[in-house]
Backbone as CSV, one residue per row, in Angstrom:
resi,resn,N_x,N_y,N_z,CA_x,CA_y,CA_z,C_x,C_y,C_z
1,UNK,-6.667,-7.813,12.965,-6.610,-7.301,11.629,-5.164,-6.967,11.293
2,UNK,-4.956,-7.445,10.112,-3.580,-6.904,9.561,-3.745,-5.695,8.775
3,UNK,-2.521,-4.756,8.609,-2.646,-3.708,7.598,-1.405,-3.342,7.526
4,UNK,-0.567,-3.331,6.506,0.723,-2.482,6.656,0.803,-1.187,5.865
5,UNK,1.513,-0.081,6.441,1.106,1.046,6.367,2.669,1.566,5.933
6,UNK,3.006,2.191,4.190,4.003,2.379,4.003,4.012,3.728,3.227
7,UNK,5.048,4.427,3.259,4.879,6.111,3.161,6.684,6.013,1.978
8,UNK,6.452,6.862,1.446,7.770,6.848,0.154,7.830,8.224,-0.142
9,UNK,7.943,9.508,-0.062,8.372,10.387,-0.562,8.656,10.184,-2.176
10,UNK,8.177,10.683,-3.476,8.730,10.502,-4.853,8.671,11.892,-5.193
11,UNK,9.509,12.742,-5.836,9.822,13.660,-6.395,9.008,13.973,-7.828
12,UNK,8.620,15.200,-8.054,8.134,15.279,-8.773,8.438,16.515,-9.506
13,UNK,8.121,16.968,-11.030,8.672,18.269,-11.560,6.940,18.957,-11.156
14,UNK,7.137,20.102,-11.314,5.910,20.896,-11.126,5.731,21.583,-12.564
15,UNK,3.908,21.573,-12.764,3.524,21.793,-14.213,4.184,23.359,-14.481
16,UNK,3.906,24.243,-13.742,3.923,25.525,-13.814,5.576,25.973,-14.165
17,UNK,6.596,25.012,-13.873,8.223,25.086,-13.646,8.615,24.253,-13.804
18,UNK,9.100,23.622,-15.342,9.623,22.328,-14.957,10.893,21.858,-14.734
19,UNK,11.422,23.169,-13.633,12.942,23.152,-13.053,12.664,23.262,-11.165
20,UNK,11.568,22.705,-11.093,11.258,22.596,-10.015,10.777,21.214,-9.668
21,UNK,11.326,20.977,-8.272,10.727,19.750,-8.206,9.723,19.530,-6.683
22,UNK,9.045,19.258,-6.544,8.179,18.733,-5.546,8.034,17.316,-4.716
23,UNK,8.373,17.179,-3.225,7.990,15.748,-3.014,7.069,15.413,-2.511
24,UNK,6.153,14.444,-2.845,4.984,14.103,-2.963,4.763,12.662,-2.305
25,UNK,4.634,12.910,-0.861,4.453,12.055,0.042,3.319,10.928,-0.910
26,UNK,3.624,9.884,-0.778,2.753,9.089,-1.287,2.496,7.369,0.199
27,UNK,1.072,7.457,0.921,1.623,6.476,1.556,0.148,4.364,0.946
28,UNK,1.021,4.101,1.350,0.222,2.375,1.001,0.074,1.975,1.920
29,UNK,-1.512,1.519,1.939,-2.508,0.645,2.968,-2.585,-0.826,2.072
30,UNK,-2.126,-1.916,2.760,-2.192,-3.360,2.415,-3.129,-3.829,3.308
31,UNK,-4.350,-4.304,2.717,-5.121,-4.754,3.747,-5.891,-5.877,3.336
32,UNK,-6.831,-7.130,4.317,-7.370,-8.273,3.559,-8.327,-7.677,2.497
33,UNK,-8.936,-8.249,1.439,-10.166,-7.862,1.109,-11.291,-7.741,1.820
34,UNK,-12.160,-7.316,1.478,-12.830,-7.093,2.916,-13.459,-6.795,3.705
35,UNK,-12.358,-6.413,4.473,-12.363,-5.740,6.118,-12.870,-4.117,6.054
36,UNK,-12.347,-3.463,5.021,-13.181,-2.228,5.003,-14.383,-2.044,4.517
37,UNK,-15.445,-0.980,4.316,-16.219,-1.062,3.489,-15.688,0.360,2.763
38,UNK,-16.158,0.933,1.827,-15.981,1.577,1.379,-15.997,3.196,2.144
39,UNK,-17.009,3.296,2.720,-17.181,4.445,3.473,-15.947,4.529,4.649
40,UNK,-15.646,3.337,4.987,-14.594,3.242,6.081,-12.936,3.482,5.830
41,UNK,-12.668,3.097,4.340,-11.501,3.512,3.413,-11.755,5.138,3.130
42,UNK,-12.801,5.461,2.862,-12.791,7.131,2.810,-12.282,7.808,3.896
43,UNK,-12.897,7.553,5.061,-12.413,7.896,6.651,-10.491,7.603,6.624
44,UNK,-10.344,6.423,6.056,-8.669,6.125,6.595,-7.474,7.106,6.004
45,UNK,-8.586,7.086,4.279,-7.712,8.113,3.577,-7.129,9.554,4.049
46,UNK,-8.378,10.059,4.489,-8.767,11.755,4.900,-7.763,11.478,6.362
47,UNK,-8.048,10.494,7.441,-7.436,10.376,8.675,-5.615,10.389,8.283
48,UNK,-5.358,9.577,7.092,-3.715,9.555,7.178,-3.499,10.719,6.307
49,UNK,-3.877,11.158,5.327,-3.854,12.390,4.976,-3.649,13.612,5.845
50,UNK,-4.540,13.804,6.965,-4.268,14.492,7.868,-3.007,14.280,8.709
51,UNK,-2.845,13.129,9.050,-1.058,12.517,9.916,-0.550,13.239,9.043
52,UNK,-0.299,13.184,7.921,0.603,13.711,6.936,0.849,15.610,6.886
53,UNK,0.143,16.075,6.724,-0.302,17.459,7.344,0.496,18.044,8.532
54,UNK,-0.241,17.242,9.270,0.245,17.278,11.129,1.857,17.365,10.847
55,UNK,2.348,16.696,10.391,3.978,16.238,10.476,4.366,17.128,9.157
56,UNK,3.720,17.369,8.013,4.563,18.050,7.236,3.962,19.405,6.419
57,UNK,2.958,20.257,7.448,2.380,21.123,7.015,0.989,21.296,6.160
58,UNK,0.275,21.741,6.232,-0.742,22.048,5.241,-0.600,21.634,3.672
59,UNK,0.890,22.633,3.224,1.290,22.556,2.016,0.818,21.221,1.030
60,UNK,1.211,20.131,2.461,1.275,18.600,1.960,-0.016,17.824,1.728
61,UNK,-0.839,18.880,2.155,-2.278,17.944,1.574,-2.714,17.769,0.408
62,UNK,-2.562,19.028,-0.657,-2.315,19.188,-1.679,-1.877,17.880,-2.574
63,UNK,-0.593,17.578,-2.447,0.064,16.532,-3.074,0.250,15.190,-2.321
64,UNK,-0.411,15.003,-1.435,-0.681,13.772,-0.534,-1.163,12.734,-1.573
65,UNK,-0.581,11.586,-1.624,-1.639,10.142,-2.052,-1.508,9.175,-1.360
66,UNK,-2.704,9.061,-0.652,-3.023,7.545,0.414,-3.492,6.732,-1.071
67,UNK,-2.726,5.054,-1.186,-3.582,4.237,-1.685,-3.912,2.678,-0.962
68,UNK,-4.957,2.177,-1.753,-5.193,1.320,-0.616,-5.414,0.197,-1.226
69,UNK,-4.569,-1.039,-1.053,-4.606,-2.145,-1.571,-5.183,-3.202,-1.225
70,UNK,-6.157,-3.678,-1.596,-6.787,-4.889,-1.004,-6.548,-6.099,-1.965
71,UNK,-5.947,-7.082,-0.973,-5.459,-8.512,-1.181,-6.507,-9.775,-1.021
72,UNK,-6.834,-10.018,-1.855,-7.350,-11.201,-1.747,-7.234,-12.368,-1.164
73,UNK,-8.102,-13.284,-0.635,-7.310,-14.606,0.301,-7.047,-15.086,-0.250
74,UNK,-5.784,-15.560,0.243,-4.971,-16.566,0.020,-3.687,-15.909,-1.077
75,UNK,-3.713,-14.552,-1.038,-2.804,-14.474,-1.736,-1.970,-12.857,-0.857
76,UNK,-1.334,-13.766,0.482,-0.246,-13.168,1.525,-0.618,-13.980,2.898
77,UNK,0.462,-13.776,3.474,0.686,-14.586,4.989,1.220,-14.144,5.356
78,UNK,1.320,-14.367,6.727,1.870,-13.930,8.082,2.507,-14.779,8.975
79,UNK,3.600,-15.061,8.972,4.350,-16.614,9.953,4.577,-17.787,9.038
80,UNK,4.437,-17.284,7.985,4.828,-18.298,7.074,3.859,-18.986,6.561
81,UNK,2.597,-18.380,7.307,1.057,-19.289,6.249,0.214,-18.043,5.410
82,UNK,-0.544,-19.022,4.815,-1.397,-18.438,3.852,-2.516,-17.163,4.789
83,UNK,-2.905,-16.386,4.427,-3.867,-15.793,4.812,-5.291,-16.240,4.841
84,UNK,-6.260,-16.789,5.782,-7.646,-17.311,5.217,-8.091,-16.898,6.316
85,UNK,-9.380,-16.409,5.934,-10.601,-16.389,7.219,-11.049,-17.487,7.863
86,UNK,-10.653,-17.409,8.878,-11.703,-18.740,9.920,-13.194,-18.029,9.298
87,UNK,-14.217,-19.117,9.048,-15.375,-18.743,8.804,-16.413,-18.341,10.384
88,UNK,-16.862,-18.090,10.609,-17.951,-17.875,11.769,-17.971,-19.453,12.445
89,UNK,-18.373,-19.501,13.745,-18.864,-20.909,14.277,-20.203,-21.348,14.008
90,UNK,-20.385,-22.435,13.269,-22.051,-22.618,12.752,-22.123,-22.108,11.411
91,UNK,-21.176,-21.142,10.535,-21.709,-20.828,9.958,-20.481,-21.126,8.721
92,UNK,-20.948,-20.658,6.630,-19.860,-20.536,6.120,-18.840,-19.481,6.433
């Protein structure tokens, strides 16, 4: 399975002060279409959410955003080819 997993810090003003600013870990899951089901993207969210925590306090759960991108085949590769599912043996 592929997935790339990318984290950006973006700054933000806060509603309450808007001479304050906040950074707002934001991280991106690239993944085939797919491979998760839905219940299983809930789990990844809450799981890197927590990494995030672990490494930058409680504070950061708050303003945490995991998002999660699912790519369709054939549109990304790896080694220079297209992305496609081998289908099952015997089967589509």
């Amino acid at each position: 399975m592929l997935m790339k997993l990318g984290a950006a810090p973006v700054r933000v003003r806060s509603p309450g002060n808007p001479w304050e600013e906040k950074t707002m870990p934001i991280v991106t899951v690239a993944i085939p279409e797919g491979v998760y089901t839905r219940a299983q993207k809930d789990t990844l969210i809450g799981e890197l959410t927590d990494a995030i925590v672990r490494v930058g306090g409680e504070k950061q759960r708050a303003i945490t955003r995991v998002m999660i991108q699912d790519y369709p085949e054939g549109n990304w590769g790896s080694g220079g080819k297209t992305f496609v599912r081998t289908p099952p043996a015997g089967g589509d």
